[in-house]
C-alpha positions as CSV (number, residue, x, y, z in Angstrom):
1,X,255.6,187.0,-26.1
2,X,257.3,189.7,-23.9
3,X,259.2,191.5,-26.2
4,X,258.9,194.3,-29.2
5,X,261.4,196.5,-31.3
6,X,261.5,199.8,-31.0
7,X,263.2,203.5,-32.2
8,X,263.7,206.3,-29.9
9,X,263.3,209.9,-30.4
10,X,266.6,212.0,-32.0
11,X,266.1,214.3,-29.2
12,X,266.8,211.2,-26.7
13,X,270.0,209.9,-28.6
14,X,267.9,208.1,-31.4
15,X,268.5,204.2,-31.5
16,X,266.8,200.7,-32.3
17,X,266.5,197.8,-29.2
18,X,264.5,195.0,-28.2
19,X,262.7,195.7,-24.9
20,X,260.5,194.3,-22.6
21,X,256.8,195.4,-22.9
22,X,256.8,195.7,-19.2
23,X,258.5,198.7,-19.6
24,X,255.9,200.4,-21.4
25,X,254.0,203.3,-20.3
26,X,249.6,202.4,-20.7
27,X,249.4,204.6,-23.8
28,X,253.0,203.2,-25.1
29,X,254.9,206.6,-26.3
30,X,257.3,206.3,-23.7
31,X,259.2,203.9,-22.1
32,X,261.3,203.2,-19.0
33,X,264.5,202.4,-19.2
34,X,267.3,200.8,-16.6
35,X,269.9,202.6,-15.6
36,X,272.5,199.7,-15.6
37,X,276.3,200.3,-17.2
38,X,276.6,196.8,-18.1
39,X,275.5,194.7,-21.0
40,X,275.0,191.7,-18.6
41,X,273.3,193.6,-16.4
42,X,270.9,195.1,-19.0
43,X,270.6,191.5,-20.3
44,X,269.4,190.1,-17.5
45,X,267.0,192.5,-16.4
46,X,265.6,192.5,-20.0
47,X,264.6,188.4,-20.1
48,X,263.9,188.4,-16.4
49,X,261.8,191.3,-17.4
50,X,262.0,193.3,-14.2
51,X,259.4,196.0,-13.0
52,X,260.9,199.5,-13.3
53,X,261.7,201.5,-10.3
54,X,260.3,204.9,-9.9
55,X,262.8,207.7,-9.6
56,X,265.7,205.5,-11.0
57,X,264.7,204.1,-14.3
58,X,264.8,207.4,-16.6
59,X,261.5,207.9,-19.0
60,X,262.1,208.1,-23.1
61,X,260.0,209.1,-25.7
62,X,259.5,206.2,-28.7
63,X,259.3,207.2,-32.8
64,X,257.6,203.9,-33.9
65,X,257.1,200.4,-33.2
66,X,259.0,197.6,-35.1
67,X,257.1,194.7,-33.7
68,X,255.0,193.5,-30.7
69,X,254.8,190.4,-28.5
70,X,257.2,187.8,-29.6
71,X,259.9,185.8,-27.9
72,X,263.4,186.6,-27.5
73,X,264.6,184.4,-30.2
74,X,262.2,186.0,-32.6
75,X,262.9,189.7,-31.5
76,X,266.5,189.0,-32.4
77,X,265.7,188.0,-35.9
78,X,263.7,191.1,-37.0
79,X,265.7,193.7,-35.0
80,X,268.6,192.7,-37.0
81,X,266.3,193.3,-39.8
82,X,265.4,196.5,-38.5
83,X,268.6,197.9,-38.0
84,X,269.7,197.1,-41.8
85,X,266.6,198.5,-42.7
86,X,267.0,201.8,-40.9
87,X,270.7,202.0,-41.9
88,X,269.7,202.1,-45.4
89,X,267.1,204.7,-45.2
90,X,269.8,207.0,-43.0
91,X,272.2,206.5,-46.1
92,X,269.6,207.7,-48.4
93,X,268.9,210.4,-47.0
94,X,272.7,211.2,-46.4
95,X,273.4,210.8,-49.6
96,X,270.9,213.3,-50.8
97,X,272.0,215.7,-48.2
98,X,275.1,215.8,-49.7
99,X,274.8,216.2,-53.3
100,X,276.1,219.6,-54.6
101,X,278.8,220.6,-51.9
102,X,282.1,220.2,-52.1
103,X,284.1,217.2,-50.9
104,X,286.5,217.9,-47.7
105,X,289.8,215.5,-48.0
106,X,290.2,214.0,-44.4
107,X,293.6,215.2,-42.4
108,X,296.1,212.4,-42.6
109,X,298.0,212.1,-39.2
110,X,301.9,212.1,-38.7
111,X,303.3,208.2,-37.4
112,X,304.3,209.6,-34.0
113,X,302.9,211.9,-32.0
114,X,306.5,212.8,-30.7
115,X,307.6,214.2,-33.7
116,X,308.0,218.0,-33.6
117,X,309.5,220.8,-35.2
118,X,312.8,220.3,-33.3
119,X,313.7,216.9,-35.0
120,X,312.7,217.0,-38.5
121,X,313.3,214.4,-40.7
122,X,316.2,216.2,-43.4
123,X,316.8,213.8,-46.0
124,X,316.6,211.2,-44.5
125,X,317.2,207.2,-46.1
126,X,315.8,205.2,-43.9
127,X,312.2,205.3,-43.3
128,X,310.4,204.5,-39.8
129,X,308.9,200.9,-38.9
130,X,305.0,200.9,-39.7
131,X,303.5,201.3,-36.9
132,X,301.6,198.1,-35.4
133,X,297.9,197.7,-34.4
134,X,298.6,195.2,-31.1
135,X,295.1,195.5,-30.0
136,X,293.8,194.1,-33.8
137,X,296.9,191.6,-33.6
138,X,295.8,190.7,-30.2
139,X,292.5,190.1,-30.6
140,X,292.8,188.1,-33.8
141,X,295.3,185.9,-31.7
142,X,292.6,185.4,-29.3
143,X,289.5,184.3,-32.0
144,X,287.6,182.5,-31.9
145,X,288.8,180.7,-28.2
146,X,287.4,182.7,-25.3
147,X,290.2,183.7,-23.1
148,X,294.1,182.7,-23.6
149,X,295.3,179.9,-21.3
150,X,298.0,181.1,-19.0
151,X,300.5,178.7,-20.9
152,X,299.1,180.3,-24.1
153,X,299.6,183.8,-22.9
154,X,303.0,183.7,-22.2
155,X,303.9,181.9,-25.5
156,X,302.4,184.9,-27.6
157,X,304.0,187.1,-25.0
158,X,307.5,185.7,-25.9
159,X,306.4,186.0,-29.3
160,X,305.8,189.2,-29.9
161,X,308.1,190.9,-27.5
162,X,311.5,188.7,-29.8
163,X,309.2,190.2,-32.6
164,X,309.8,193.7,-31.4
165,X,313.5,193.7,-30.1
166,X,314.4,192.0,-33.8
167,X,312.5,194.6,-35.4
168,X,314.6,197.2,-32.9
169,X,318.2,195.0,-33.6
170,X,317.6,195.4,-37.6
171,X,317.2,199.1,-37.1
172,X,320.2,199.5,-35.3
173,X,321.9,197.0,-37.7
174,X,320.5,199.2,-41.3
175,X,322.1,202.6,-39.0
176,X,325.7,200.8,-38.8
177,X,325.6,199.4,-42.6
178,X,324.6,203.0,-43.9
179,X,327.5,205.0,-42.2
180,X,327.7,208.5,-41.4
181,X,326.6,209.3,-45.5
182,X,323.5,208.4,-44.5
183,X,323.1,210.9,-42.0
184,X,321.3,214.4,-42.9
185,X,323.4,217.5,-43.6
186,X,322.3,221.2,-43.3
187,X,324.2,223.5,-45.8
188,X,324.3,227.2,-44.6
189,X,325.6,230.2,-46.1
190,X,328.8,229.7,-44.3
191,X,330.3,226.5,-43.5
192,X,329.0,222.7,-44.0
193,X,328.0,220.5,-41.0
194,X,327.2,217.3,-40.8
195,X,324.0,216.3,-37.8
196,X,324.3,213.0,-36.4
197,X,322.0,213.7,-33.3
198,X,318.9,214.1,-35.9
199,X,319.1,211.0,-37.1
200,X,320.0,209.4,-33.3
201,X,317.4,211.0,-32.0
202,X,314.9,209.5,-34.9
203,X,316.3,205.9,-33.4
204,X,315.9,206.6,-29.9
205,X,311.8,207.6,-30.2
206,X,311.5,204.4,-31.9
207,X,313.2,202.7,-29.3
208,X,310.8,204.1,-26.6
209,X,307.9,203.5,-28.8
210,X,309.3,199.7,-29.1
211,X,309.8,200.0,-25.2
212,X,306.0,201.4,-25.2
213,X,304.1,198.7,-27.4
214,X,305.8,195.9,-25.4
215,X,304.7,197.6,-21.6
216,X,301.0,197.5,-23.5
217,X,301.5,193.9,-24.5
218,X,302.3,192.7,-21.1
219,X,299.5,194.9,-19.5
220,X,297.1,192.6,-21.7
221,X,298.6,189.6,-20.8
222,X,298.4,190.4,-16.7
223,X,294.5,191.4,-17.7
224,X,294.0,187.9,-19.2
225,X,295.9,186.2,-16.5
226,X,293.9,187.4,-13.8
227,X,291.0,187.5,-15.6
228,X,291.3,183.7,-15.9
229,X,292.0,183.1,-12.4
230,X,288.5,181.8,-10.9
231,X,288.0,179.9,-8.6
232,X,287.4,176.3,-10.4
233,X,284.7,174.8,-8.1
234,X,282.9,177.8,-7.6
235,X,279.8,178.5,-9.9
236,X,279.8,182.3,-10.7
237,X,277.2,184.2,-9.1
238,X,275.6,186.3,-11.8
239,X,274.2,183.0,-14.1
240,X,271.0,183.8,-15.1
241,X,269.6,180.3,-15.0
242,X,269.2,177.1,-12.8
243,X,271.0,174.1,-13.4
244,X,270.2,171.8,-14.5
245,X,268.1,174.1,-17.3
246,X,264.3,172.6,-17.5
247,X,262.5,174.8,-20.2
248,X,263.7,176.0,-23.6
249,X,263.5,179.4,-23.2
250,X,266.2,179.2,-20.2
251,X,268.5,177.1,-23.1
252,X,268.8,180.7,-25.1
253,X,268.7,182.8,-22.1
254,X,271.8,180.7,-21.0
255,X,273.3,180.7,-24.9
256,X,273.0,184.3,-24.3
257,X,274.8,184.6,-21.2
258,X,278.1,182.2,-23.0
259,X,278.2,185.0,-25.8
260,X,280.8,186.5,-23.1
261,X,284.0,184.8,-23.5
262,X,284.5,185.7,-19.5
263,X,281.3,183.7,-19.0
264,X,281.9,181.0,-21.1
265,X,285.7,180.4,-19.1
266,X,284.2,180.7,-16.0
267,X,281.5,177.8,-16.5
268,X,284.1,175.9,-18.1
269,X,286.4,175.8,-15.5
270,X,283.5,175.2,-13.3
271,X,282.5,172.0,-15.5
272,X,285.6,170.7,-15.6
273,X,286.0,169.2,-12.3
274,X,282.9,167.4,-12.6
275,X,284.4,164.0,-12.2
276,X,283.5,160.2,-13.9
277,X,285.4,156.8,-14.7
278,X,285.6,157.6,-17.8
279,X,285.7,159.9,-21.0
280,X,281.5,158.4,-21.5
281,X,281.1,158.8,-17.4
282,X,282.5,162.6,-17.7
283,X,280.3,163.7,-20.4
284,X,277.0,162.0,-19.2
285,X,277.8,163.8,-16.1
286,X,278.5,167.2,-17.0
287,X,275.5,167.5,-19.6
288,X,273.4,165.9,-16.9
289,X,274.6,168.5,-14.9
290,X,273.6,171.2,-17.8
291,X,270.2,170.3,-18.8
292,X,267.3,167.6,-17.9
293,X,266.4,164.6,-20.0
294,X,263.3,166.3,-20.9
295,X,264.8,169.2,-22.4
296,X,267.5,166.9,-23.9
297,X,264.6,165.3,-26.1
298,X,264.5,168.1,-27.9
299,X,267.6,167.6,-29.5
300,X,269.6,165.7,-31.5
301,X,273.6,166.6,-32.2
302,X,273.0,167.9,-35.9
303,X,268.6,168.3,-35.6
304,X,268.2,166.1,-38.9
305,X,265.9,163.9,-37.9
306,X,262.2,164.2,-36.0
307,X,262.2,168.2,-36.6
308,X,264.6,168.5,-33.5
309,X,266.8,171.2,-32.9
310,X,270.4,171.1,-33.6
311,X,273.2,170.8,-30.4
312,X,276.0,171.6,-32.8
313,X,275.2,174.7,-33.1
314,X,275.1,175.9,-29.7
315,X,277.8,177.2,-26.9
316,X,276.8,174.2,-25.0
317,X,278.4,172.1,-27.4
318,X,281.8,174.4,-26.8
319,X,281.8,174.1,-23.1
320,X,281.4,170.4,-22.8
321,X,284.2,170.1,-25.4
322,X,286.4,172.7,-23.4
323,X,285.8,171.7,-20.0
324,X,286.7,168.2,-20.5
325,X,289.6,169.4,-22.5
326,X,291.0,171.4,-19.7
327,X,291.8,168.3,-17.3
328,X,292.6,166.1,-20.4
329,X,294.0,167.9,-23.2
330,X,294.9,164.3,-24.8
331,X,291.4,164.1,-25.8
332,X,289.8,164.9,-29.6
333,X,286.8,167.0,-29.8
334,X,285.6,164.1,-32.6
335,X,285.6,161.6,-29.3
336,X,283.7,163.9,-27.5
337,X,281.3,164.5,-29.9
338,X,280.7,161.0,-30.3
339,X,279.6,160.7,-26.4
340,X,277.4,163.9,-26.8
341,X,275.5,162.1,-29.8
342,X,275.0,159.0,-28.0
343,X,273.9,160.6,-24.5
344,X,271.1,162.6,-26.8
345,X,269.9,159.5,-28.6
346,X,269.4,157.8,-25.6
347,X,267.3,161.1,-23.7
348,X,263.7,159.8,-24.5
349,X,264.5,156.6,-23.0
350,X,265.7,158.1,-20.0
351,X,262.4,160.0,-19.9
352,X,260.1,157.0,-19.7
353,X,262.1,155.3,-16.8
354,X,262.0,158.2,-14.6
355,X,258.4,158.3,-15.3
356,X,258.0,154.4,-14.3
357,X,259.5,155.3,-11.3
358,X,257.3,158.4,-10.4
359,X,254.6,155.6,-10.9
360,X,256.0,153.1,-8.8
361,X,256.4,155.9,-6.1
């Protein structure tokens, strides 16, 4: 019960978080906040809830209170709810604001911003390639998986890039089919002249913004590569939790931390040389390795039955399924599964023989 919602001041940047009530000053209209740059490192700080530090956490002035001591889980609930809630009153009020003055069309931009005066298109037939969004195209390539596989990356690399050069050869190929009629003349007062370089020059900006898009393209892939390139039996330092997890509350800090698709590789990768006889020996090992058998009690793989909570719907179950995928791609996530149900069901056994055995000891 560590945590409340809050809104800041307009004159400190306005805003609605969930922070830790150790931050609090006694009389609770201000609070200190920590200067990290990071999300993670923010993240972190909030659920471990660290003490402020004098002279470098930076003192801001609160509006009002959303909530007050509740967990994590439940401060992410209503601050949702709080946020909607806010937006809606800001419309309102924006809305009001506005009625009565007059409506200001928004500038539309030109497709290139190498277009000038000096090569205007005159009459021209053929009209320029739409221009493509890669990093939208890129991104909805890479959802919902985490990071692409190296393999992955270079197929969509030769994708896209025989996507571009056929885009550039049917350009080229709609320049020779239209002729010199289709190039723009200038009539002056007098003599008539015909002005191929306008129309060459149109080709050759596309070119370079072909040649442009596809540099961009494989400066994402190199990002992704290296990005993917850890160290596969190293665990990465900056996991906010102990393994194997003992409490709940460490479950969602750690669901938390696999939000990040860099996070969620890393572990993976890490999992997946966690060895066994088998497809039944790998998975017993690696969730054995995640979580303890009385934290595992707590769960069964869809939460239907006893009032347990539901494994399906967490990271966890991703990471099992990918790290075991990694070394043996042949296998179906429905196998898998299976293993994960049966390695739950059998938890509260496991939990009355290692108490026998405290016993006996």
């Amino acid at each position: 019960m560590n945590f409340a919602g809050i809104e800041f001041e307009e004159n400190d940047g306005g805003g609605i978080e969930i922070i830790n009530i150790k931050w609090l000053t006694p009389r609770k209209k201000e609070i200190f906040w920590p200067p990290f740059k990071t999300n993670k490192q923010f993240h972190r700080a909030l659920t471990r809830g660290d003490s402020p530090e004098e002279g470098e956490w930076k003192l801001y002035s609160i509006k009002r209170f959303f909530f007050e001591n509740v967990n994590y889980t439940e401060a992410e609930k209503k601050i949702k709810q709080a946020k909607i809630t806010s937006d809606l009153d800001t419309d309102t009020q924006d809305t009001q604001a506005e009625i009565g003055k007059r409506k200001r069309f928004p500038r539309r931009l030109s497709f290139s911003d190498d277009d000038s005066e000096e090569s205007p298109r005159v009459g021209t037939k053929n009209k320029a390639p739409p221009h493509i969004n890669y990093e939208n195209f890129l991104s909805a390539q890479s959802e919902p998986s985490t990071q692409a596989h190296p393999r992955e990356s270079l197929a969509l690399r030769d994708t896209l890039i025989s996507k571009l050069f056929s885009q550039r050869e049917s350009l080229l190929a709609s320049q020779e089919v239209a002729g010199p009629s289709s190039c723009p003349t200038v009539h002056t007062s007098g003599s008539q002249g015909a002005l191929p370089d306008v129309q060459n020059n149109h080709v050759l900006k596309v070119l370079m913004s072909v040649k442009e898009q596809t540099s961009e393209i494989l400066n994402w892939i190199r990002k992704q590569n290296s990005a993917s390139n850890v160290i596969p039996n190293q665990l990465p330092e900056d996991v906010p939790v102990s393994f194997p997890i003992t409490t709940l509350d460490d479950i969602v800090i750690f669901e938390n931390y696999l939000n990040y698709n860099e996070n969620l590789l890393a572990i993976c990768k890490y999992l997946s040389t966690v060895g066994g006889r088998d497809l039944t020996g790998r998975v017993n090992s690696i969730l054995k390795k995640l979580m303890c058998n009385e934290v595992a009690v707590n769960y069964s793989f869809f939460g239907s039955r006893s009032n347990k909570r539901a494994f399906y719907d967490l990271k966890l179950k991703v990471l099992v399924i990918r790290a075991i995928q990694i070394t043996s791609p042949g296998v179906t996530e429905k196998d898998i599964c299976t293993q994960i149900k049966v390695w739950l069901k059998h938890a509260p056994q496991r939990v009355q023989n290692e108490n026998k055995r405290r016993r006996i000891n």
